[in-house]
C-alpha angles and dihedrals in degrees: 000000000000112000104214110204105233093229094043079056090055090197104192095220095130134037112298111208100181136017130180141129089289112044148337122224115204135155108281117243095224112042098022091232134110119288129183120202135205102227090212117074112245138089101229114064115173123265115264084043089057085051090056094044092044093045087052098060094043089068093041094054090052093046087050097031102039113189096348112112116234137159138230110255107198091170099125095215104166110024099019087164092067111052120242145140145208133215114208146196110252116235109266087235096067092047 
């Protein structure tokens, strides 16, 4: 049985911001924030690509969270073999 990696498979069931030969950034389905993908499979991108990706969901977080700080979470939780970042609020409490 084929394992399908669930961003490979790129599935547009939330709102896709951005979308290029790089990378998409769409709302994540689990934690309902930003999230930008590599669209090759693969957790280590090279550098300058992780900067572009990076950069890209920087200005999508402040178009989506306004004035509200966040951060940008590249810890890869739930799928670490496929690269991808968050970007999230930050707590109020460490406004």
């Amino acid at each position: 049985m084929e394992v399908v990696c669930q961003l490979c498979q790129a599935d547009a069931i939330t709102t896709r911001y951005f979308d290029d030969e790089l990378c998409w950034v769409a709302e994540c389905e689990s934690c309902s924030v930003p999230m930008v993908v590599w669209k090759k499979h693969g957790a280590f991108p090279d550098p300058a690509a992780v900067e572009q990706m990076v950069q890209r969901l920087d200005e999508i977080a402040r178009l989506v969270f306004g004035e509200r700080p966040f951060r940008i979470d590249r810890v890869m939780r739930q799928i670490p073999d496929h690269f991808h970042a968050h970007a999230r609020p930050r707590p109020t409490w460490l406004q």
